[in-house]
C-alpha positions as CSV (number, residue, x, y, z in Angstrom):
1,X,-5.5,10.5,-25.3
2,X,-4.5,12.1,-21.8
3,X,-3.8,15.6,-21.3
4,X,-0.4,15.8,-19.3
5,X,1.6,18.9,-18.5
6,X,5.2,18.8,-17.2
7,X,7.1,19.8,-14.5
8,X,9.1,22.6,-16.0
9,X,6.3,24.1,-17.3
10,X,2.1,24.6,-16.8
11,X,1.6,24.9,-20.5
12,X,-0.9,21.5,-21.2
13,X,-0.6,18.8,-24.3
14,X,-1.9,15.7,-24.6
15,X,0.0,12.3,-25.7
16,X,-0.7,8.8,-26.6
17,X,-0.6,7.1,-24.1
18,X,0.3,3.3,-24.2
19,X,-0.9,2.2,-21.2
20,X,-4.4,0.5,-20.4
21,X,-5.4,3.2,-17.3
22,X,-8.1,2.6,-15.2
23,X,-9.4,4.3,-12.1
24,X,-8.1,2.3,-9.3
25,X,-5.1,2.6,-6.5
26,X,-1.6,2.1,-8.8
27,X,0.9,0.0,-7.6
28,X,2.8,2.8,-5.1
29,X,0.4,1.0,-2.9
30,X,1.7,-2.5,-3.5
31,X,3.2,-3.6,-1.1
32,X,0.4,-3.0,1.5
33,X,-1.3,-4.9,-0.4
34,X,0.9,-7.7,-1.3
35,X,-0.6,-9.9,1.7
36,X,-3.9,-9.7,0.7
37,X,-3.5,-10.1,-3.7
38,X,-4.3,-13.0,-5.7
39,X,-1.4,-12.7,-8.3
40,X,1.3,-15.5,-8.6
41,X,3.8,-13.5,-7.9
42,X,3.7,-9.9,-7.8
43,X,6.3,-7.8,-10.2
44,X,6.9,-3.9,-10.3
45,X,6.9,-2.0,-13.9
46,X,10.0,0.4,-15.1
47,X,8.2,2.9,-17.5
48,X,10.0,5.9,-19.9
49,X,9.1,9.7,-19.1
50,X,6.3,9.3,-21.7
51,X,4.6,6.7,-19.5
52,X,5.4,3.4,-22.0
53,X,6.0,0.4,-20.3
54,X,9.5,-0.3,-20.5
55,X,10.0,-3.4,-17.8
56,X,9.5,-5.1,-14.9
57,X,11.0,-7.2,-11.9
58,X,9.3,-9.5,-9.6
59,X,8.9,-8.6,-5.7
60,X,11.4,-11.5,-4.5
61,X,14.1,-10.1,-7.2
62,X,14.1,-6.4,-5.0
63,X,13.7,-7.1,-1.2
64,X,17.2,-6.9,0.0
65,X,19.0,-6.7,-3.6
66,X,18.5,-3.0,-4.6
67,X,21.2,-2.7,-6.9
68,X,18.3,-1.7,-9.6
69,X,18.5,1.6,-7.7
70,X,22.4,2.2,-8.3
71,X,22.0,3.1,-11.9
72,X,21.2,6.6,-12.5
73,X,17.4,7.2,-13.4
74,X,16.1,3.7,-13.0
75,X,14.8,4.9,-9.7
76,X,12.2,7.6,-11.4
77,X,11.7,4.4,-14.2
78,X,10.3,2.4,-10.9
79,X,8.5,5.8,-9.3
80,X,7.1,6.2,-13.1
81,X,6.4,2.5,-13.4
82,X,4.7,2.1,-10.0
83,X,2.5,5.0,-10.4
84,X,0.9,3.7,-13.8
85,X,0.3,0.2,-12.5
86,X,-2.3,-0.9,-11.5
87,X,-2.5,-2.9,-8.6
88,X,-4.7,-5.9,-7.7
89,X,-7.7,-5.7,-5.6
90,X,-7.3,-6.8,-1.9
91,X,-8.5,-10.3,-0.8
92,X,-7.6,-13.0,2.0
93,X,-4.9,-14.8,-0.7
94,X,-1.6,-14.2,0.2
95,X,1.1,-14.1,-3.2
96,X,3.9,-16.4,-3.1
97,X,6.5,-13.7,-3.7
98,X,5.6,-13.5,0.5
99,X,4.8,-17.1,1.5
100,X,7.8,-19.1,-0.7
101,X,10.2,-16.3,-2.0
102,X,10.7,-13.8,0.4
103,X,14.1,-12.7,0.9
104,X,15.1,-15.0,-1.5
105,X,18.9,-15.1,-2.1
106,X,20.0,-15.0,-5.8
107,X,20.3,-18.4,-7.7
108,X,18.1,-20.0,-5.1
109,X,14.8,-21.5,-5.9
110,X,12.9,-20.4,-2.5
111,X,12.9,-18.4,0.4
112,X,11.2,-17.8,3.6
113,X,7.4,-17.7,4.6
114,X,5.6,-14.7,5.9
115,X,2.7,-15.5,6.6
116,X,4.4,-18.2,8.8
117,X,6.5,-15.8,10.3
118,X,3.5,-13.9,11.9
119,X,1.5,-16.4,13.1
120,X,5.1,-17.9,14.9
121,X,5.8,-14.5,16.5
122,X,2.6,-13.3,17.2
123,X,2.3,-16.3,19.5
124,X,5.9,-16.0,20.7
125,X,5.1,-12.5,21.8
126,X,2.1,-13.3,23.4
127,X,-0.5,-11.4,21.1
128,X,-3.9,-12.0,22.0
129,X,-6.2,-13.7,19.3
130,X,-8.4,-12.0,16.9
131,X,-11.9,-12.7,19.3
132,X,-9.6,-10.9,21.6
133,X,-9.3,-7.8,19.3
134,X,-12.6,-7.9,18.4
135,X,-13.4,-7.5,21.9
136,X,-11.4,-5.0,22.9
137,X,-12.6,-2.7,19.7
138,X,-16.2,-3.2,21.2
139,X,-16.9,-5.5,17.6
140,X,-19.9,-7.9,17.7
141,X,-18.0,-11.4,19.2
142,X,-17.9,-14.3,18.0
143,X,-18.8,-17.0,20.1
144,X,-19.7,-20.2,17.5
145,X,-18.6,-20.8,13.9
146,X,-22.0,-19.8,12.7
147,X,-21.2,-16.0,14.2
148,X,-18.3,-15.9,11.5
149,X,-20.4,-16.1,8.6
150,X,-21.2,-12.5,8.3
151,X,-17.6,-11.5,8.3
152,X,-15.6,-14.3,6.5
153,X,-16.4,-16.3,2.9
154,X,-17.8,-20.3,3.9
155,X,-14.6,-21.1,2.5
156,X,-12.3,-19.6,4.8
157,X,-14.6,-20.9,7.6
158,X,-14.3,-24.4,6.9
159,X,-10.3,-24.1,6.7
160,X,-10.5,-23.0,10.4
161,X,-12.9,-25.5,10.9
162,X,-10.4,-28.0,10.7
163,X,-7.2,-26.2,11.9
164,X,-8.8,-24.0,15.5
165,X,-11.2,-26.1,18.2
166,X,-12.8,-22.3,18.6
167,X,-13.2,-19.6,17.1
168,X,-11.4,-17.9,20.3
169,X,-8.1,-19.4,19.0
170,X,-7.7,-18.4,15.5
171,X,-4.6,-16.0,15.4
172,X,-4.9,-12.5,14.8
173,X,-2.8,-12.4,11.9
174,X,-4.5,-14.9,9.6
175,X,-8.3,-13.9,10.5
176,X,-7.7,-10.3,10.0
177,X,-6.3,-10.6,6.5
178,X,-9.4,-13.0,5.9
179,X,-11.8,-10.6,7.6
180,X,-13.9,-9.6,5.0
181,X,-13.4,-5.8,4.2
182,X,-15.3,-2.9,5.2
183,X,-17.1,-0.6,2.9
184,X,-14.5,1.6,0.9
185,X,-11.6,0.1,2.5
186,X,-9.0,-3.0,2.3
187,X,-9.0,-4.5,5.4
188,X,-11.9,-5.6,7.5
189,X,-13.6,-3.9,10.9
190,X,-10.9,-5.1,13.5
191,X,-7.6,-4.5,11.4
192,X,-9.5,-1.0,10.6
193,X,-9.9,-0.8,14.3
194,X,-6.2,-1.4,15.3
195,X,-4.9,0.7,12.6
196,X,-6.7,3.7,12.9
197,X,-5.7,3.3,17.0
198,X,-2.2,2.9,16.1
199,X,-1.9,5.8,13.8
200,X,-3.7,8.1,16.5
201,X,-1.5,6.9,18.9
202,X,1.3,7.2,17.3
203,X,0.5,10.5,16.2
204,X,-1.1,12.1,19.6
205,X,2.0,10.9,21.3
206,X,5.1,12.3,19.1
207,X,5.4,15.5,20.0
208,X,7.9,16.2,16.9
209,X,4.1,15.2,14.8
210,X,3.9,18.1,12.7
211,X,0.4,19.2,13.5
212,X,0.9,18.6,17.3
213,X,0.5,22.4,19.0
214,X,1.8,23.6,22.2
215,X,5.2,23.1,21.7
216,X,8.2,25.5,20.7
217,X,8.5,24.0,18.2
218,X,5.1,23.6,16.8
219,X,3.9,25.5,13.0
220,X,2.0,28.3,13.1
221,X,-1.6,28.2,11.8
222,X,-0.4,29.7,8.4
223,X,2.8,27.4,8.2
224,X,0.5,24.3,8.8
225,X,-1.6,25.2,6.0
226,X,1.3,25.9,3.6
227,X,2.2,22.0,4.4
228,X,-1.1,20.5,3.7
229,X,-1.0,22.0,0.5
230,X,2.1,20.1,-0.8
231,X,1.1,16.6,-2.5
232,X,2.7,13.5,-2.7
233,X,3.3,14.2,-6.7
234,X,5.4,17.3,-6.0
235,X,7.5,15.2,-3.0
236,X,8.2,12.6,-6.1
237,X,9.1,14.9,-8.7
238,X,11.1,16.9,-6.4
239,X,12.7,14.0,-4.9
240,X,13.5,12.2,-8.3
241,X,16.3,12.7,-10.8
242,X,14.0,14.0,-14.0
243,X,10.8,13.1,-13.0
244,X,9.0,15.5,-15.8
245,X,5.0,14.0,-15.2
246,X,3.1,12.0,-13.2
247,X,-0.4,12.1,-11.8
248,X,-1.9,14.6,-9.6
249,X,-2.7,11.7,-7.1
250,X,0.3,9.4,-7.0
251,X,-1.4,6.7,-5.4
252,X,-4.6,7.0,-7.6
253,X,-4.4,5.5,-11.7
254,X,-4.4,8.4,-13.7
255,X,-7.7,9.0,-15.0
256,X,-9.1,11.3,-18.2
257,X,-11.6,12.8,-16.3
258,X,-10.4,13.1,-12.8
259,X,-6.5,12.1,-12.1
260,X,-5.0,14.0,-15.1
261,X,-1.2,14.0,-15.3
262,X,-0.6,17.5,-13.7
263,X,2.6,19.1,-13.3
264,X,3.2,22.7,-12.8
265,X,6.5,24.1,-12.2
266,X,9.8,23.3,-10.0
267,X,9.7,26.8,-8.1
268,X,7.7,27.2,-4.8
269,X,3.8,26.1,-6.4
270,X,2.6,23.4,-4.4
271,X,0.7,20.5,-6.4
């Protein structure tokens, strides 16, 4: 049993729930992790309002092909779907729904490769190797095979064994999804490190970033902390057609003790 309240209303009741929920990220993440998941092939559910599984389609049958989204309310059955999922943990496999189906055209039996897409325009572009990253994040280098241990599975070792002469060639693409992760995260030190740069960046730079001061534009103090208060949740319920519950965290499986299915009403609360 799971308490659950709707949208329309704070008053709380609890309902079956047909769904096997565990504490773990749901599958609104699942894409980020796609590259990193050791499913076959990874799908996406469609659930009812009540939260019971009503279907699913396969990653390869929705990249580029989103008539799905064309019929009224299958888009909150995805949003619904997504959030009760749960998704797989992160590890240096890569699905086939990315390496032999991607943009896969219906009635064909393949499509293209994207994990041979990066590697082929990382070097086209010129994008240093992963030693080079490393280096440049200030990371302990690797300068012999047996300085990868610590960081990658003997397994992955010995593949690049036989395909890179040195460690100092492996491409950044392929060591940094094998780069084993870091404590409480899905990626390992250097994709942490170049993420975490990017995003500051990005966000430091953009002078239309929300919490960016000194411009006309800028939020007051008080406005800013009106916005932090909204949740993903409330974005999703707002944004769907008759989205009536989902969890408090969206990207977080509903839990009985901690990640209830909270929703309080349409007006101006923030959830």
């Amino acid at each position: 049993m799971l308490p659950i309240s709707f949208c329309q209303s704070e008053t709380i009741f609890f309902q079956a729930h047909l769904i096997d929920l565990k504490t773990d990220t749901s599958a609104g993440c699942r894409i980020c992790m796609a590259l990193g998941s050791n499913e076959n092939y990874i799908v996406f559910y469609r659930a009812l309002q009540l939260h019971n599984w009503k279907g699913e389609r396969r990653l390869s049958e929705m990249l580029q092909q989103p008539y799905d989204l064309y019929q009224p309310g299958l888009t909150d059955e995805y949003i619904i779907g997504m959030s009760d999922q749960l998704a797989q943990a992160m590890n240096d496999s890569v699905t086939e729904e990315v390496t032999n189906h991607l943009f896969q055209e219906p009635r064909q039996h393949f499509g293209k490769d994207l994990a041979t897409i990066n590697i082929v325009r990382a070097r086209e572009h010129g994008v240093p190797s992963f030693y080079k990253y490393r280096q440049l994040c200030g990371l302990d280098l690797m300068n012999d095979w047996i300085d990868m241990i610590p960081n990658f599975q003997n397994s992955t070792i010995n593949h690049y064994l036989d395909l890179y002469s040195h460690p100092e060639d492996i491409d950044l693409w392929s060591a940094g999804v094998a780069e084993v992760p870091e404590k409480g995260s899905m990626v390992g030190p250097t994709f942490t490190c170049i993420i975490g740069k990017t995003f500051r960046d990005l966000k430091r730079g953009d002078r239309f970033w929300y919490e960016n001061r000194g411009w006309p534009s800028s939020f007051t103090p008080e406005q800013l902390a009106e916005i932090r208060k909204i949740r993903l949740s409330r974005l999703l319920c707002d944004g769907g057609d008759n989205i009536q519950t989902l969890q408090l965290k969206a990207m977080e499986i509903p839990d009985y003790e901690e990640h209830l299915y909270i929703y309080l009403q349409l007006s101006q609360t923030a959830i």
